[in-house]
N, C-alpha and C positions, 0 to 999 in steps of 0.2 A: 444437575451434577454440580457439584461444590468443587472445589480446589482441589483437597484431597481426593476425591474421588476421580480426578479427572487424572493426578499423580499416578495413582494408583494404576489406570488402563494404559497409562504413558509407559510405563514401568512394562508391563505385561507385555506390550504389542511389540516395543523393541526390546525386549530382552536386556534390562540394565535394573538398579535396584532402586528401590521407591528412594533413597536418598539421592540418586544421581539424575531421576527424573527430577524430584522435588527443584535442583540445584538448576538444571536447563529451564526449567520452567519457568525460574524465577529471574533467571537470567536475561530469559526473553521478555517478557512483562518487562522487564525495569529498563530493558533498551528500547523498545516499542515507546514507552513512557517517556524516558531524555529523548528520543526524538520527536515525539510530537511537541513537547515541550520547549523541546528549542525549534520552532517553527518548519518541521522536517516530515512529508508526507510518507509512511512505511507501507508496500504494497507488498503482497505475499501473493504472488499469483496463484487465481483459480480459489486465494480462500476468500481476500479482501482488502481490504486499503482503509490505515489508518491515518487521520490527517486531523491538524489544528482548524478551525471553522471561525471564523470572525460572526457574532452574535450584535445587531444593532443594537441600540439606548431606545428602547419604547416606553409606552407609557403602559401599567398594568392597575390591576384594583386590586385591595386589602377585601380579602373575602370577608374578614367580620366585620368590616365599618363599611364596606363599599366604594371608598376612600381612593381615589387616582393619586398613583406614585410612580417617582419615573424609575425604571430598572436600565441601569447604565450597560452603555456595551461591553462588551466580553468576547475572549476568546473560549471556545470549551473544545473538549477533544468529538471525532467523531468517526464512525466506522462504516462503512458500504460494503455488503458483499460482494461476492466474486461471482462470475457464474455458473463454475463449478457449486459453489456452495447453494448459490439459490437453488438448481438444480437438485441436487440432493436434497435440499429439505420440501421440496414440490414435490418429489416421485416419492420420499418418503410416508408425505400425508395424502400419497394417492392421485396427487393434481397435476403431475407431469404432463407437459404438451406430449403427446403423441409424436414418435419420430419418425414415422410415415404418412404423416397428416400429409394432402396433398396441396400443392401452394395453388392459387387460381388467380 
């Protein structure tokens, strides 16, 4: 699912018009984004948690020469689902624990 496609079902499920989804949607991306940007963890319960990640300075190799180079540290953005969402996508592909499994 693309951007617009995802507009599109946003649009459908609440009842508003693919321009007013497109505008929430975009809305929300761009403040999820200034917050993790400016060092700010955004959790959306039950979907996931978006957060800044500090990346250490290692050492890596230039795959055509073999060559060790160092790759400076870095912060990048990073995402963790929720349990809700893991949850749906395990019973979706079938894999859902059982919830009368019996504990022992």
């Amino acid at each position: 699912m693309n951007k617009g496609e995802l507009i599109d079902a946003i649009a459908e499920k609440a009842s508003v018009t693919k321009k007013e989804a497109d505008l929430v949607l975009t809305a929300m991306i761009d403040s999820i984004m200034d917050a993790v940007a400016d060092n700010q963890k955004v959790t959306l319960v039950g979907f996931g948690t978006f957060e800044p990640r500090d990346r250490q300075a290692r050492e890596g190799r230039n795959p055509q020469t073999g060559k060790a180079i160092k790759i400076p540290a870095t912060t990048v953005p990073a995402f963790s689902a929720g349990k809700a969402f893991k949850d749906k996508v395990a019973e979706a592909a079938g894999k859902a624990p059982a919830k009368d499994a019996k504990k022992k």
